[in-house]
C-alpha positions, -999 to 999 in steps of 0.1 A, spaced: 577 710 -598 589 677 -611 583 650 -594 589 606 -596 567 584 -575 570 545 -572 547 516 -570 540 483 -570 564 473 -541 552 445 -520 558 410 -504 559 379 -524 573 345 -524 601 332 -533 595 328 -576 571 354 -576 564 387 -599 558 422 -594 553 453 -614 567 482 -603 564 519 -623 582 553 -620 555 580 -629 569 615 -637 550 650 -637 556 682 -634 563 710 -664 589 682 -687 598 689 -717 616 657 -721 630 627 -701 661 614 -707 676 582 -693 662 565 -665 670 539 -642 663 514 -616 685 511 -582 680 493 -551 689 488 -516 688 462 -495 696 466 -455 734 474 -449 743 479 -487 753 499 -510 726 515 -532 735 497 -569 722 502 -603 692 476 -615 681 484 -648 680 512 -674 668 530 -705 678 557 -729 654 581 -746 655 558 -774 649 525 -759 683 515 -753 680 489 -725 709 479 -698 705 456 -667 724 444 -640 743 409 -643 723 400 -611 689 407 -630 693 398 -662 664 374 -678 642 385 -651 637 419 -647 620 438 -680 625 473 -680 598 497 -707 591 529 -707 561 543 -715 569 578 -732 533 592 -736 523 586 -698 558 598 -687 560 566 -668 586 534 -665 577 497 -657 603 472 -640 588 439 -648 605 415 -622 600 378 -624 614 347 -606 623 370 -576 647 360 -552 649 367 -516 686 385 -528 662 411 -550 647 428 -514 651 463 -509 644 496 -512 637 500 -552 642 532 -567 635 552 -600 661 582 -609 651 599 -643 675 625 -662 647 654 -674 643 686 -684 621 711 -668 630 743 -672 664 733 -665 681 696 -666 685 678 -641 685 644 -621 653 630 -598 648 603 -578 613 589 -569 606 582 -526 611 546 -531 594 515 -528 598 484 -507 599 449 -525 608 423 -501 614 385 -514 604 358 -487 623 326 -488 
């Protein structure tokens, strides 16, 4: 069974970093895009930070300069590299992969919690 897990959610100040990584396992024959989202309390879940197969790189307007995103293809893993954090980058953060299994389809990691104080 194919399955993402987060880490590397936490509580830091204000200008802080943290590390977070997707990990994927399970019988995958490949991964295809994956991406970052996040929630905070009372929003809307919204897109962080991506990557294509090949390296191809997007990020939110919101993130860009701080967040790195890099993948990892032999470990099956994803990092999100998030510097000079703001207490407006708290919430839920989550990894959603495109792979295929035995079949294609779309996963999404349990989450981790990345909360910002002022």
């Amino acid at each position: 069974q194919v399955q993402l897990a987060e880490s590397g959610g936490g509580l830091v100040q204000s200008g802080g970093s943290l590390q977070l990584s997707c990990a994927a396992s399970g019988p995958i024959i490949s991964i295809n895009a994956i991406r970052w989202y996040r929630q905070a309390p009372g929003k809307e879940r919204e897109l962080v930070a991506g990557v294509t197969s090949s390296g191809s790189l997007n990020y939110a307007d919101s993130v860009k300069g701080r967040f790195t995103n890099s993948r990892d293809n032999a470990k099956n893993t994803v990092y999100l590299q998030m510097n000079s954090l703001k207490p407006e980058d708290t919430g839920v953060y989550y990894c959603n992969a495109e792979i295929t299994a035995s079949y294609s389809s779309s996963y999404w990691g349990q989450g981790t919690q990345v909360t910002v104080a002022a």
